[in-house]
C-alpha positions as CSV (number, residue, x, y, z in Angstrom):
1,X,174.4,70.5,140.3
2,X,174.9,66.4,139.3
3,X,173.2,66.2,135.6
4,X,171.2,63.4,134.7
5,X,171.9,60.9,131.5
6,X,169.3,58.4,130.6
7,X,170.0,54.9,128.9
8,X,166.4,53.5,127.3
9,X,165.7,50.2,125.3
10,X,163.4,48.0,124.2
11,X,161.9,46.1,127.2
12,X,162.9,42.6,125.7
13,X,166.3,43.8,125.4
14,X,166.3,45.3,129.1
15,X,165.1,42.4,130.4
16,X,168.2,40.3,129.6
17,X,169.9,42.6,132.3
18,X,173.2,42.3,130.2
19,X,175.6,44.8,129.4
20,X,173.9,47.6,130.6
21,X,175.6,51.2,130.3
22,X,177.7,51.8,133.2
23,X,179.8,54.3,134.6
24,X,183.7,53.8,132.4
25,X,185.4,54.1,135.9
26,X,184.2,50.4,136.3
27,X,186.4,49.3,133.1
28,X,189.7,50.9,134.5
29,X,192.1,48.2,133.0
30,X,194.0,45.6,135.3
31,X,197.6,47.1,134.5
32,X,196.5,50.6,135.5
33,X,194.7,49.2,139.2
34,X,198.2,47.2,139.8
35,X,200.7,49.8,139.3
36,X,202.9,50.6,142.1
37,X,202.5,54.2,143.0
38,X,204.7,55.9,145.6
39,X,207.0,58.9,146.8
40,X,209.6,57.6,145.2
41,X,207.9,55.3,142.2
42,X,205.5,57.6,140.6
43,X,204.3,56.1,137.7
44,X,201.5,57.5,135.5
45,X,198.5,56.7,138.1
46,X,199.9,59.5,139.6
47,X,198.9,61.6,136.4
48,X,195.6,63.2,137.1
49,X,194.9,63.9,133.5
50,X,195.5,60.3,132.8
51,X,193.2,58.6,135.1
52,X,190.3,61.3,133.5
53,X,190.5,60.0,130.5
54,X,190.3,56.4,132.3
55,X,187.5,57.7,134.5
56,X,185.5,60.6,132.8
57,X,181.6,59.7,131.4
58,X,179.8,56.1,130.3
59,X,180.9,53.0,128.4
60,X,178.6,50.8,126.0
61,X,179.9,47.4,125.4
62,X,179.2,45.1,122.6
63,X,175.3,43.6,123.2
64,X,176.1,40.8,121.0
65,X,179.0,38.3,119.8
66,X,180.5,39.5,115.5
67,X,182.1,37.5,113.6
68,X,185.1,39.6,111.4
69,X,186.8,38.4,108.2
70,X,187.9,41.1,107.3
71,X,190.6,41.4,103.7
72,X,190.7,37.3,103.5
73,X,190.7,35.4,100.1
74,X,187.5,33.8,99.2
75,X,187.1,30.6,97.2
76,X,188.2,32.5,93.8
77,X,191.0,33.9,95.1
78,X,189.5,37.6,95.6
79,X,190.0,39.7,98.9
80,X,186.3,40.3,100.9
81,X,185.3,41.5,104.1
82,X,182.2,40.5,106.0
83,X,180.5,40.0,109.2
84,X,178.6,37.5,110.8
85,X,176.5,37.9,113.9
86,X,174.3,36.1,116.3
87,X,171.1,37.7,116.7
88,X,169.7,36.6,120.4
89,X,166.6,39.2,120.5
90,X,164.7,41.0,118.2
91,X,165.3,44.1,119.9
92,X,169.1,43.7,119.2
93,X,169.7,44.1,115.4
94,X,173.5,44.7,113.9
95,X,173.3,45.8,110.2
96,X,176.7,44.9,107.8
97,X,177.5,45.8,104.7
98,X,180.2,43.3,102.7
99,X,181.8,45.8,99.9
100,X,182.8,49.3,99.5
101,X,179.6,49.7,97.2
102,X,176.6,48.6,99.7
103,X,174.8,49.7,102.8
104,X,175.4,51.4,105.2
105,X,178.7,53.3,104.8
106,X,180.4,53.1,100.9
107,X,183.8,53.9,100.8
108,X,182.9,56.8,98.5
109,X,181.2,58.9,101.2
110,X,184.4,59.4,103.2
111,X,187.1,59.1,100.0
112,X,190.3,60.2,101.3
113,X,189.8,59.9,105.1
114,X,192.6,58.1,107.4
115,X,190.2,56.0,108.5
116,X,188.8,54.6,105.1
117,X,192.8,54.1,104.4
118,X,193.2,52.0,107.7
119,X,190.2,50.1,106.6
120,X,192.1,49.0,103.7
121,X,189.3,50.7,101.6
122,X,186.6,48.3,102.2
123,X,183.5,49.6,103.3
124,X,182.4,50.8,107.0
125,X,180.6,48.6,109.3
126,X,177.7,49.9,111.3
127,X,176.3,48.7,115.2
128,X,173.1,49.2,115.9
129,X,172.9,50.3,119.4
130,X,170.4,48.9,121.2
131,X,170.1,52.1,123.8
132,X,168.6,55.3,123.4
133,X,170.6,58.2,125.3
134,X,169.1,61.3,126.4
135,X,170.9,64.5,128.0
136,X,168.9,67.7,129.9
137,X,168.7,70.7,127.7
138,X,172.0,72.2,126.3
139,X,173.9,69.8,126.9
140,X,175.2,66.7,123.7
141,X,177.9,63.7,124.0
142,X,181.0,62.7,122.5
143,X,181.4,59.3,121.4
144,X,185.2,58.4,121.0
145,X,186.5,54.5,121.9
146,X,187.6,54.0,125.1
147,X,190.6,56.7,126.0
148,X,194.0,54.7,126.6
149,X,192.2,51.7,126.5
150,X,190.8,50.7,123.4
151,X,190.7,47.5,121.8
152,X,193.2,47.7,119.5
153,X,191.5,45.7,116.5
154,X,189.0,47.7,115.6
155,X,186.9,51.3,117.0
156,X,184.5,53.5,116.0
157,X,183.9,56.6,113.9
158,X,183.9,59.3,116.6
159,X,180.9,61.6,116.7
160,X,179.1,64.1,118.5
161,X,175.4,64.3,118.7
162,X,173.1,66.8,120.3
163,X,171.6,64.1,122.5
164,X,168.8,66.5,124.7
165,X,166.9,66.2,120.9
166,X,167.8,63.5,119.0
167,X,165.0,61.5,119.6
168,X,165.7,58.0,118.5
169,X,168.8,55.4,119.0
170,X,172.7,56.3,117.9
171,X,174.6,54.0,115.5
172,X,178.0,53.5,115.5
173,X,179.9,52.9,112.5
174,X,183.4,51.5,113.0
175,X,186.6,50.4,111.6
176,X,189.2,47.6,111.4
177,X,193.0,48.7,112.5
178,X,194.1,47.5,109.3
179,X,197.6,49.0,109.8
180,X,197.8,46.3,112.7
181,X,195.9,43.6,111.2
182,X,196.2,43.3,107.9
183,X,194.4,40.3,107.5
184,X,191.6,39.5,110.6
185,X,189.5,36.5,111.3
186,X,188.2,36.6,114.5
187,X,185.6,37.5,116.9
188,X,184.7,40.4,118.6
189,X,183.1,39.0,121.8
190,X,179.9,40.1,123.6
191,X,180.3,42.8,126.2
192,X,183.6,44.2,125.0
193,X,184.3,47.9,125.4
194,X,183.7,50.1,122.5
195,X,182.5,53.7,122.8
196,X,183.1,56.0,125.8
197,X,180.4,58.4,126.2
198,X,181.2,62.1,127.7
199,X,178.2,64.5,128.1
200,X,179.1,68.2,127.6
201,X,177.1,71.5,127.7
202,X,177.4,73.3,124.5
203,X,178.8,76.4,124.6
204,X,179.7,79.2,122.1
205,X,183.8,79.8,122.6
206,X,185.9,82.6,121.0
207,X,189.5,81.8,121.2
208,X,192.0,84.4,122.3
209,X,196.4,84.6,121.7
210,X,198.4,86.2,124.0
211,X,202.1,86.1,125.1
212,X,202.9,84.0,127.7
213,X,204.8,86.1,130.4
214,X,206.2,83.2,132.6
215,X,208.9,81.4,130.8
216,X,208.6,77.9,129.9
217,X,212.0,77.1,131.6
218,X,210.5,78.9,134.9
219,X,207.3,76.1,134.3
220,X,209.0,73.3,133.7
221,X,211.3,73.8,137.0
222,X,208.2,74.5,139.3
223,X,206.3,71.6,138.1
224,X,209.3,69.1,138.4
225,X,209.9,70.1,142.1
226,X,206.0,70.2,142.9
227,X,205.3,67.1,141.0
228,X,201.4,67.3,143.2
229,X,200.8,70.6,142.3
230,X,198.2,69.5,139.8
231,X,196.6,66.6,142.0
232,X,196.4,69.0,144.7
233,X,196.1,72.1,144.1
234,X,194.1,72.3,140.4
235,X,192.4,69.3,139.7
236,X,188.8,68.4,141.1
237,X,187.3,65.2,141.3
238,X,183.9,64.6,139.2
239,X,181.4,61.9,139.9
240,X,180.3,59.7,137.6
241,X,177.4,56.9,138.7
């Protein structure tokens, strides 16, 4: 049975007929398509599990051009980070917050995480996105950045939300990749990938440990001569439109 996910918005904003939600398949990167696979080349676009994370669920890209400065030295000589934005609809609105002590996200609220580390402890940026999503009964998404092929300035918090209920548009806060860019002034253009959407059906799940009676060496050997074994014989192509 193919499930159904449903992308809303504000008619103004649906009128522009940009960057609408679209299947992630359609944002498989250029060095991934022009890999040579064959017999005797295999390279990883012959790795099933690979190309799911490339392929599996729903992309949202950026509705609107954002301006980052992000730990540069102001006029006094202090360290800041802000962003600017260009605001084309009223239905499109991008909320900021310029220090670790202001709206939306204060460093305090996540002291200690990885994440507030790589953002050089300033405070977390927040996108309001445009697009209510709604799943059938039972079933919520994930929201990670794009698998294997994020932009590597900046992503997003990732989340889950029970999307069949929640009612009303999900924001995303997000991040700089301070450990790469220590200092960024730049722009993060319109319509650039930043959260990959996968649906799931929540389920309870009781995990089990057991002994594994086939040894590893006895794996490894099998899959290395029967390098299609996965392709072929376990994995199953899903549709995503």
């Amino acid at each position: 049975m193919t499930q159904k996910i449903k992308f809303t918005c504000d008619k103004k904003y649906l009128s522009l007929k940009e960057d609408y939600p679209e299947p992630i398949k359609l944002n498989t990167p250029k060095w991934f398509k022009n890999l040579n696979n064959g017999i005797k080349n295999m390279t990883i676009k012959h790795c099933m599990p690979f190309l799911d994370s490339l392929t599996t669920g729903y992309l949202l890209k950026l509705p609107i051009d954002l301006s980052i400065k992000h730990n540069v030295l102001n006029d006094e000589g202090q360290r800041f980070s802000s962003m600017d934005f260009k605001r084309f609809s009223e239905s499109v609105q991008i909320q900021v917050n310029n220090d670790s002590n202001s709206f939306p996200h204060p460093v305090d609220q996540a002291k200690g995480a990885p994440f507030i580390k790589k953002n050089l402890n300033f405070g977390i940026y927040k996108i309001v996105n445009p697009w209510k999503i709604e799943t059938p009964p039972g079933y919520s998404c994930l929201f990670v950045p794009p698998l294997n092929n994020c932009d590597d300035r900046f992503s997003i918090i990732s989340g889950i939300v029970n999307t069949d209920s929640h009612k009303v548009n999900i924001n995303f806060p997000f991040t700089i990749n301070g450990d790469k860019y220590p200092v960024l002034d730049t722009i993060f253009s319109k319509g650039t990938p930043y959260v990959q959407i996968i649906p799931f059906k929540r389920e309870s799940w009781k995990m089990e440990i057991g002994e594994d009676k086939i040894k590893n060496k006895e794996n490894l050997r099998f899959f290395l001569k029967n390098f299609s074994f996965y392709k072929n014989k376990i994995w199953r192509k899903v549709k995503w439109t």
